[in-house]
Backbone bond lengths (Angstrom), bond angles and torsions (degrees), N, CA, C in turn:
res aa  C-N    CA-C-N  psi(-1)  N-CA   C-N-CA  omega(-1)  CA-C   N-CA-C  phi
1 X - - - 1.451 - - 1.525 108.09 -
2 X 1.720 123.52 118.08 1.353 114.19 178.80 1.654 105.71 -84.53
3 X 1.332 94.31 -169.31 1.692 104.76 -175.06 1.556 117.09 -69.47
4 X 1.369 97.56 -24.86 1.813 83.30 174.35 1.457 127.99 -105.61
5 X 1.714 89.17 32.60 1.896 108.62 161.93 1.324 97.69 -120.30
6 X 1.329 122.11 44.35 1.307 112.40 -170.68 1.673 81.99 -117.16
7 X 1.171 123.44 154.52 1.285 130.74 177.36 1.808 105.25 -153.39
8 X 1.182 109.47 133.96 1.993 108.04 171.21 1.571 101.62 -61.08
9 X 1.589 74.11 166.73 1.442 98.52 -178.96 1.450 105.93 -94.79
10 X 1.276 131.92 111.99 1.739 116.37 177.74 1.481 109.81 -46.32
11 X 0.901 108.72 142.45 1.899 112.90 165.67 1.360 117.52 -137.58
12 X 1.545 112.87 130.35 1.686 104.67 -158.15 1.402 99.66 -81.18
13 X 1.730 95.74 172.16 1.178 84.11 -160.29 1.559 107.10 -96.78
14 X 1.920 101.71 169.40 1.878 102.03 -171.78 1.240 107.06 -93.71
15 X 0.839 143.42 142.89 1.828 156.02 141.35 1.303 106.16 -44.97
16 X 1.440 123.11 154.15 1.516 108.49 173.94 2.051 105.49 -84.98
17 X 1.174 110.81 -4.02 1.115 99.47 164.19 1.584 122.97 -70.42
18 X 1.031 119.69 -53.26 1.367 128.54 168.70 2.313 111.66 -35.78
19 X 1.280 94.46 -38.68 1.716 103.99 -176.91 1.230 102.57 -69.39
20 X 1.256 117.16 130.72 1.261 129.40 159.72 1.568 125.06 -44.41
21 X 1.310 124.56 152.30 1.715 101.96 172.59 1.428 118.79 -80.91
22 X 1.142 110.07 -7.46 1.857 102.93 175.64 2.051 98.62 -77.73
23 X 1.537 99.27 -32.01 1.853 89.07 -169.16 1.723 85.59 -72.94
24 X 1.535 142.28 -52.32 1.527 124.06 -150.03 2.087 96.07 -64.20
25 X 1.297 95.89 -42.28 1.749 98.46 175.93 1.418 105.35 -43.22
26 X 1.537 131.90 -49.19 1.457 121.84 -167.33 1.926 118.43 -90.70
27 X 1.273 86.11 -18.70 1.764 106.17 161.69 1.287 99.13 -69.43
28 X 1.128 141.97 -54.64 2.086 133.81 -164.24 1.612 86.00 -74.23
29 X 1.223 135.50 -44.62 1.850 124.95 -168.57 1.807 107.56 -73.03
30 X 1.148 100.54 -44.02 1.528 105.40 167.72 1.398 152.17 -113.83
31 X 1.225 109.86 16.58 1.286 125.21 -171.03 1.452 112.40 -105.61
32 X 1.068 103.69 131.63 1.786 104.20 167.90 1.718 120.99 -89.03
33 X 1.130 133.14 153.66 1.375 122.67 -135.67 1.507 86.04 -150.94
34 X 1.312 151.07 113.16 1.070 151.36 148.93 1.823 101.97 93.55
35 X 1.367 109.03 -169.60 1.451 124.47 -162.86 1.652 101.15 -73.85
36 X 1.446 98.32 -61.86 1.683 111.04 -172.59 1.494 120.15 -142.41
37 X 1.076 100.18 143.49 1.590 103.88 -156.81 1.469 100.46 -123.24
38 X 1.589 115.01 108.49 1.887 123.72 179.07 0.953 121.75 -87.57
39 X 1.701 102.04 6.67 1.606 98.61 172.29 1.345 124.63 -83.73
40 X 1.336 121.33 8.65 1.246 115.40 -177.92 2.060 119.97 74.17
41 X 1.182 100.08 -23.78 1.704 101.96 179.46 1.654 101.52 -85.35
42 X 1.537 110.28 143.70 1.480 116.65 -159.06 2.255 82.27 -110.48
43 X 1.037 132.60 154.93 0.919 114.64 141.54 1.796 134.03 -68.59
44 X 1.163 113.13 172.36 1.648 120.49 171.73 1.666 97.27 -31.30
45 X 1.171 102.70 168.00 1.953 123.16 143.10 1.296 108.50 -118.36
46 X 1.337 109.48 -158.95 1.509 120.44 -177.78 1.729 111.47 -76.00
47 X 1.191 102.46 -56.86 1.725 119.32 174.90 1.513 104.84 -60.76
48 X 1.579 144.72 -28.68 1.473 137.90 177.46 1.284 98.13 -70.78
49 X 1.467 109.44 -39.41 1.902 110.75 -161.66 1.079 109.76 -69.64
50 X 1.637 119.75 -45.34 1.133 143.45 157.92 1.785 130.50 -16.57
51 X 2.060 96.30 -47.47 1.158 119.69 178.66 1.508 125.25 -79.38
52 X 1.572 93.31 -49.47 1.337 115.39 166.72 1.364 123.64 -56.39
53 X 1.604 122.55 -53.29 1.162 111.76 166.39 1.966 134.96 -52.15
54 X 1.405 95.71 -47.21 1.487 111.18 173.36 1.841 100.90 -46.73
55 X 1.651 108.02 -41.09 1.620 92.07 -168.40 1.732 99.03 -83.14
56 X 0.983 138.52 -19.71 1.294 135.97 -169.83 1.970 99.40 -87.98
57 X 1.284 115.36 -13.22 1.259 106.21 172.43 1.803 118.94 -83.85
58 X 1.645 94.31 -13.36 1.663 107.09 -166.34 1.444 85.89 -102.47
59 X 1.391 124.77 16.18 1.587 104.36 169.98 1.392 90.65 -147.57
60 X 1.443 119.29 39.38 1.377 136.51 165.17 1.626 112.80 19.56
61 X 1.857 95.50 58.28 1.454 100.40 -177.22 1.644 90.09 -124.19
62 X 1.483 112.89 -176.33 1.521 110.28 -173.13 1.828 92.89 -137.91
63 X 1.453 126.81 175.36 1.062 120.52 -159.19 1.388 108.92 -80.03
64 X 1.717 121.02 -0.88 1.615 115.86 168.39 1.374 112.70 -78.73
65 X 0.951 105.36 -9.52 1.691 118.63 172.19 1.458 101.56 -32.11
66 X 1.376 100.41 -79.93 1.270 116.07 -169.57 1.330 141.53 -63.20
67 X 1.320 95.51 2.18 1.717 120.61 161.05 1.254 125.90 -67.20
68 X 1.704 103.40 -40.71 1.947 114.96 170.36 1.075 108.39 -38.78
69 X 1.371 118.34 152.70 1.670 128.75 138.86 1.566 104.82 -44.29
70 X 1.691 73.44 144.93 2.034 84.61 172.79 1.270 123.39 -69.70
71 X 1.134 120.30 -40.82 1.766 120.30 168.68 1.693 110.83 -90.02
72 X 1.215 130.87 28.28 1.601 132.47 146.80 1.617 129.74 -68.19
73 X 0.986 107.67 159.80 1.685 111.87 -151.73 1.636 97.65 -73.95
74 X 1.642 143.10 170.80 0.938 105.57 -137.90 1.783 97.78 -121.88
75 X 0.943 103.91 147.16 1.860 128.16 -159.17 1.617 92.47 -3.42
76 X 1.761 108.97 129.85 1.840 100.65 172.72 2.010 84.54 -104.76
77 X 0.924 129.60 11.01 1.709 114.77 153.43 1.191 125.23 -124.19
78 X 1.291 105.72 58.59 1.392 123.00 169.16 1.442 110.26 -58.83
79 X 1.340 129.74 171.90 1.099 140.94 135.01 1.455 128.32 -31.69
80 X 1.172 140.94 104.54 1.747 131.32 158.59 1.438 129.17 -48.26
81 X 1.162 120.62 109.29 1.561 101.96 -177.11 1.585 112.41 -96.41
């Protein structure tokens, strides 16, 4: 079968209830959100996410991490090593 018998798979759609909080955490870093955005902040790419994740794995935190306050005690869903 070549590529232009290739057709998607529908997938219904998710609610943000249904998303986990690590996927809505990586949706706010990378997702684009409406038509145009004046704030000047670009989301992630592939290679930032890329970066970011690798450093949040060497400090065995996950992307809800980064939701805490900055001076809060330190991530209780970390990673297990």
């Amino acid at each position: 079968m070549g590529l232009a018998a290739w057709k998607p798979i529908p997938v219904p759609h998710m609610t943000t209830s249904q998303a986990t909080e690590n996927a809505k955490a990586i949706l706010l870093l990378c997702g684009r959100f409406g038509a145009s955005d004046d704030t000047g902040a670009q989301p992630l790419n592939i290679k930032e996410y890329d970066e970011l994740a690798a450093w949040l794995l060497s400090k065995k935190w996950l992307p809800t991490d980064l939701l805490r306050p900055v001076f809060a005690a330190p991530p209780v869903a970390s990673i297990q090593s």
